[in-house]
OpenMM code with the backbone's topology and positions (N, CA, C; nanometers):
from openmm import Vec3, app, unit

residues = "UNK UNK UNK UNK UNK UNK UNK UNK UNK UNK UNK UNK UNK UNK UNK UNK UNK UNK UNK UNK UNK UNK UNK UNK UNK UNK UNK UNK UNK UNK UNK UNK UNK UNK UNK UNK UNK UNK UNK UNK UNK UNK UNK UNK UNK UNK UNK UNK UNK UNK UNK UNK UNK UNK UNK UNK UNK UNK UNK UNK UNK UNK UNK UNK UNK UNK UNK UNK UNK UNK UNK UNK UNK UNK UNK UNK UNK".split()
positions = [
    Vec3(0.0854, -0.1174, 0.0000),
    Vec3(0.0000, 0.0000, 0.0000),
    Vec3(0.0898, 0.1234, 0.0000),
    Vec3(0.0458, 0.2124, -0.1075),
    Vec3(0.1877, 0.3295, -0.0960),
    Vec3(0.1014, 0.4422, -0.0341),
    Vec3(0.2057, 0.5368, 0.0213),
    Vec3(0.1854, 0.6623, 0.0890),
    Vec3(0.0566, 0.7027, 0.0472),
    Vec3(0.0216, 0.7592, -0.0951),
    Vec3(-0.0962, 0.8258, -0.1359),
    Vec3(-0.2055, 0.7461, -0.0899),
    Vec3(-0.2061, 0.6054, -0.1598),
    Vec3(-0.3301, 0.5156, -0.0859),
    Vec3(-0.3906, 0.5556, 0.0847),
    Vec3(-0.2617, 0.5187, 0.1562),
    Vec3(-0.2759, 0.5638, 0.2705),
    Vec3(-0.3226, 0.6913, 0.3120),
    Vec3(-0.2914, 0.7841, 0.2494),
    Vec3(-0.3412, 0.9512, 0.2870),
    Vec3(-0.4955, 0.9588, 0.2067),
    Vec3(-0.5060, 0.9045, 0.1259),
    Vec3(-0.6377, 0.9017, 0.0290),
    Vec3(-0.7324, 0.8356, 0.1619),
    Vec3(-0.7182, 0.6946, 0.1960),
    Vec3(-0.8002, 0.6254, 0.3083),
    Vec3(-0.8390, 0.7269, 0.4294),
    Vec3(-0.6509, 0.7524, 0.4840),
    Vec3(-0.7126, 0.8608, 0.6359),
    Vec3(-0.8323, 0.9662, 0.5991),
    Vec3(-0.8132, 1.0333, 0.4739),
    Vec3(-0.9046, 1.1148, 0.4675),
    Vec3(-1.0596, 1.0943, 0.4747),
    Vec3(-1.0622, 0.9792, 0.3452),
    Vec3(-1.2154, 0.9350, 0.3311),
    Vec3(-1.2705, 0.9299, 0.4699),
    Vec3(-1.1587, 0.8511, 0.6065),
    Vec3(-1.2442, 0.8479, 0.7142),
    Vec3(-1.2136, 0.9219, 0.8393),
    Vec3(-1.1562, 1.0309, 0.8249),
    Vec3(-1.1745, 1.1440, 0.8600),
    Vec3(-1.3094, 1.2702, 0.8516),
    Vec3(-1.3435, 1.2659, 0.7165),
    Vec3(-1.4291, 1.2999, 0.6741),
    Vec3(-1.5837, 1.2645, 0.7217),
    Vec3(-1.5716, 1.1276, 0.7228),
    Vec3(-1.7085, 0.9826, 0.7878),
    Vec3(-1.7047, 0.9960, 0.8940),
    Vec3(-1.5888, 1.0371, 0.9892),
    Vec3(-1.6213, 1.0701, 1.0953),
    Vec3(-1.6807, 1.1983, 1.1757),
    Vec3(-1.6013, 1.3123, 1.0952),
    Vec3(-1.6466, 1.4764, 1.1099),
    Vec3(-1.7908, 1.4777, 1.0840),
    Vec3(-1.8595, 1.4199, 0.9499),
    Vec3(-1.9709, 1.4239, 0.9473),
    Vec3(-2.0810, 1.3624, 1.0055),
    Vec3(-2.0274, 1.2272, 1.0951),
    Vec3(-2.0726, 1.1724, 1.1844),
    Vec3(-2.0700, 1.2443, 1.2981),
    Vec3(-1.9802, 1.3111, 1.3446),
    Vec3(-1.9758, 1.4156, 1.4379),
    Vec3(-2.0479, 1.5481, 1.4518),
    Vec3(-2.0870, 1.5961, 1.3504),
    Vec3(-2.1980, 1.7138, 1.2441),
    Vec3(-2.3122, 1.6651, 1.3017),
    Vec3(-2.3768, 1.5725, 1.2822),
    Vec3(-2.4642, 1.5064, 1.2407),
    Vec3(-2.5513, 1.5074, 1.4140),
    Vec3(-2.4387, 1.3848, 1.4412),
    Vec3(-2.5160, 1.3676, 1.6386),
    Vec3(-2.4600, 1.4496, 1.7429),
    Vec3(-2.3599, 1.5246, 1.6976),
    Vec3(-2.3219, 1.6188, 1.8091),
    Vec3(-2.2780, 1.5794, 1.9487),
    Vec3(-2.2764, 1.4328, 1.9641),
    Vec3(-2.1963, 1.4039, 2.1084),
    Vec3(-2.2372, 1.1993, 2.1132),
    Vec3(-2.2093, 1.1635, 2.1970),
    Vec3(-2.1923, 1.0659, 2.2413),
    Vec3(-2.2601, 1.0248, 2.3428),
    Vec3(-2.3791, 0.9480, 2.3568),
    Vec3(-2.4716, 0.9119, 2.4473),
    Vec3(-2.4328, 0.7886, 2.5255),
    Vec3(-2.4208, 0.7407, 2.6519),
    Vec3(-2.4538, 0.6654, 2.7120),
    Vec3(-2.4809, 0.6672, 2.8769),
    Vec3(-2.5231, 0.5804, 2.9191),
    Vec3(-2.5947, 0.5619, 3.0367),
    Vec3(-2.4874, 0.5219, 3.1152),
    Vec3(-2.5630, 0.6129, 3.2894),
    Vec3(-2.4586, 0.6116, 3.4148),
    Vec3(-2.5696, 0.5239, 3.4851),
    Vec3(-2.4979, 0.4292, 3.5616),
    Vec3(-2.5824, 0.3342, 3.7118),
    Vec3(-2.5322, 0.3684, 3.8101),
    Vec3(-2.5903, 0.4449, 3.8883),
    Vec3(-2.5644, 0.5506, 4.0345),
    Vec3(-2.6156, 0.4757, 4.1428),
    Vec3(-2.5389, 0.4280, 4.2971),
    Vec3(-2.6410, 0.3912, 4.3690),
    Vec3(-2.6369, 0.4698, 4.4506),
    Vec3(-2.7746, 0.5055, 4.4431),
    Vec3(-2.8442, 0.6278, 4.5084),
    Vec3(-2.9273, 0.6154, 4.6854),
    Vec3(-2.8876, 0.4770, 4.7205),
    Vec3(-2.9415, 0.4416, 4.8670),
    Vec3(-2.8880, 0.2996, 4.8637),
    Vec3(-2.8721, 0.2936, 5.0000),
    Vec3(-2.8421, 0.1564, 5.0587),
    Vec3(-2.8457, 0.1594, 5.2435),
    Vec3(-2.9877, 0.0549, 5.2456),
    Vec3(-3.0130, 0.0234, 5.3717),
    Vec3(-2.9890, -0.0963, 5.3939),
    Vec3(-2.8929, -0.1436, 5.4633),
    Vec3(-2.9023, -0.3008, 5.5158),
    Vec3(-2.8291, -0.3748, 5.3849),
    Vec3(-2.9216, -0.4704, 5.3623),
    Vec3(-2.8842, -0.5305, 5.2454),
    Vec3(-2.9802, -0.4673, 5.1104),
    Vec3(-3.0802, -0.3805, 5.1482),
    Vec3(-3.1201, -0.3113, 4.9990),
    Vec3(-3.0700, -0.2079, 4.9806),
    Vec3(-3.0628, -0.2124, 4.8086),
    Vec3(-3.0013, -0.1203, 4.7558),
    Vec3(-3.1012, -0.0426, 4.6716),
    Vec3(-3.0498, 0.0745, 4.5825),
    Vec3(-3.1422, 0.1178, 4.5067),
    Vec3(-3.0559, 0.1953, 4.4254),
    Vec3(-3.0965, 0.1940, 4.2995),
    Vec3(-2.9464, 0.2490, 4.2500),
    Vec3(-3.0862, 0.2983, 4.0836),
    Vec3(-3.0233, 0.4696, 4.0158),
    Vec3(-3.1028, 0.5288, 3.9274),
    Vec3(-3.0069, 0.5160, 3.7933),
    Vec3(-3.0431, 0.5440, 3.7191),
    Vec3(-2.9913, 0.4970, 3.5641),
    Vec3(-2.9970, 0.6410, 3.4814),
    Vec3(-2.8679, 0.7345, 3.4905),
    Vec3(-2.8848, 0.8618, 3.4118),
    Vec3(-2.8342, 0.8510, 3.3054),
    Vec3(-2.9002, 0.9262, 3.1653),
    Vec3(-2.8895, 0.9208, 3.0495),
    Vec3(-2.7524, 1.0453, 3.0909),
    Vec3(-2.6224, 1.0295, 2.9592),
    Vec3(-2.5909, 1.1489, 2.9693),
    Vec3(-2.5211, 1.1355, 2.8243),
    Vec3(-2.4214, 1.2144, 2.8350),
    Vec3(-2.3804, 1.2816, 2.6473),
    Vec3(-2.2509, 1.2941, 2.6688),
    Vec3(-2.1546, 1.3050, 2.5734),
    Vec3(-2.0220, 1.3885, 2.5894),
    Vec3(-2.0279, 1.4364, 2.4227),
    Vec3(-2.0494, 1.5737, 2.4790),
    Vec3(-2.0849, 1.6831, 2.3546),
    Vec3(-1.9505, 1.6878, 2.2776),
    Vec3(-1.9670, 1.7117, 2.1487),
    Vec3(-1.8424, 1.7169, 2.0470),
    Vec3(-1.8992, 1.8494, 1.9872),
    Vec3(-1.8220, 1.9873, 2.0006),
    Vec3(-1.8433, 2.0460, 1.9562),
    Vec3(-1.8397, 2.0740, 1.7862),
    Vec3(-1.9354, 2.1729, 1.7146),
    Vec3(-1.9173, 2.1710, 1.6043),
    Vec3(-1.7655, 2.1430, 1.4902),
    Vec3(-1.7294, 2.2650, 1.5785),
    Vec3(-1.5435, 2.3203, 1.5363),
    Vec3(-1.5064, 2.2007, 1.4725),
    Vec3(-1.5164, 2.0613, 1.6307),
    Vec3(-1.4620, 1.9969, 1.6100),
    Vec3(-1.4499, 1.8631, 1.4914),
    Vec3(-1.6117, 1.8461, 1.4684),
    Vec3(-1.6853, 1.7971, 1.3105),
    Vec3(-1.6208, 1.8745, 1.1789),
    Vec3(-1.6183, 1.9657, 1.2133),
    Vec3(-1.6129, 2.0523, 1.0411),
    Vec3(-1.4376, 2.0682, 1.0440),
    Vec3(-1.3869, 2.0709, 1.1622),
    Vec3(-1.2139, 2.0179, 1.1198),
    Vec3(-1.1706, 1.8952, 1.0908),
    Vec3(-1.2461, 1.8111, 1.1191),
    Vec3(-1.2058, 1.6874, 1.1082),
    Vec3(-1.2461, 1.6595, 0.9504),
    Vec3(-1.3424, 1.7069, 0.8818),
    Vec3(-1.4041, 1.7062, 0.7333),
    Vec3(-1.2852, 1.8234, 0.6877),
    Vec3(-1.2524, 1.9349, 0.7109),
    Vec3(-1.1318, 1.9862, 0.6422),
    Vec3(-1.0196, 1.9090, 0.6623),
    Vec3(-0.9910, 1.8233, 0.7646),
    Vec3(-0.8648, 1.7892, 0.7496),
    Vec3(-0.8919, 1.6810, 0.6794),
    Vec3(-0.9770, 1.5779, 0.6457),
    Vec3(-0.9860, 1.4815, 0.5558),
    Vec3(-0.9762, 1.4997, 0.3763),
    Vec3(-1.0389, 1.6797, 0.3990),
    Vec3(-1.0616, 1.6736, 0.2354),
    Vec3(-0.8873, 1.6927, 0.2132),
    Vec3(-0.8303, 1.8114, 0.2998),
    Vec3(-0.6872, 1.8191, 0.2683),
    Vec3(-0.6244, 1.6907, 0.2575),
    Vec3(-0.6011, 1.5858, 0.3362),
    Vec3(-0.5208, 1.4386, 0.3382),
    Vec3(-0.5892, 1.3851, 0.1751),
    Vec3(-0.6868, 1.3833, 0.1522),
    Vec3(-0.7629, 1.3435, 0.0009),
    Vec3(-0.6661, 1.4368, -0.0996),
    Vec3(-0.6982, 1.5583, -0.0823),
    Vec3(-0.6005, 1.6230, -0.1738),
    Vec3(-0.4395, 1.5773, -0.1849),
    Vec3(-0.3687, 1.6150, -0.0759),
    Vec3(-0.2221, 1.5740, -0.0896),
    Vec3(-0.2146, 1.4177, -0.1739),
    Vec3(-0.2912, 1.2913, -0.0905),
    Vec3(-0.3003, 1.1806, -0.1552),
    Vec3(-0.3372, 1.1543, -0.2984),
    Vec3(-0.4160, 1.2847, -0.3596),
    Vec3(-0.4173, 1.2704, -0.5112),
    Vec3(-0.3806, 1.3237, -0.5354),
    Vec3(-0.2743, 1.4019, -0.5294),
    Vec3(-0.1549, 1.5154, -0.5692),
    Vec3(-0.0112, 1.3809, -0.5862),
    Vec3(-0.0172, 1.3133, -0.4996),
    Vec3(0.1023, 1.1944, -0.5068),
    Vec3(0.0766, 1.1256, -0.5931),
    Vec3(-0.0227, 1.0770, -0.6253),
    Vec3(-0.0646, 0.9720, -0.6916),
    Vec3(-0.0142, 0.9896, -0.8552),
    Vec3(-0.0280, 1.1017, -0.8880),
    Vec3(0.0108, 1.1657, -1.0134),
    Vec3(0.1393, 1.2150, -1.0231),
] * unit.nanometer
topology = app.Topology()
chain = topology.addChain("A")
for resn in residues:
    res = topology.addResidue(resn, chain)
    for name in ("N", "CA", "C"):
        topology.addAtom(name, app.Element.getBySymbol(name[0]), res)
């Protein structure tokens, strides 16, 4: 696999990812908190939460893919 191939690939999924990042804006999953404990019962709540990806950070990741696409078809030739 030569250099360009390689810079051609990072980009394509650079790009798949920025716009995946565009798209949902953060990362969802669930926290299990225990929220009481008497004796031997417990009780424990289930919070939804996120880790936000800011825009910036989507639409650089799609510029830096189209650039790695470019250089990689700049080699290629």
């Amino acid at each position: 696999m030569t250099v360009a191939v390689k810079l051609t690939l990072a980009g394509v999924v650079l790009i798949a990812l920025g716009v995946l990042a565009l798209i949902y804006r953060g990362i969802p999953y669930q926290n299990e908190e225990q929220v009481l404990q008497v004796g031997p019962f417990r009780a424990s709540a289930v919070q939804d939460k996120s880790i936000e990806i800011p825009p910036a950070v989507g639409a650089g990741m799609v510029g830096a893919g189209a650039l790695l696409l470019i250089i990689g078809g700049r080699r290629r030739s």
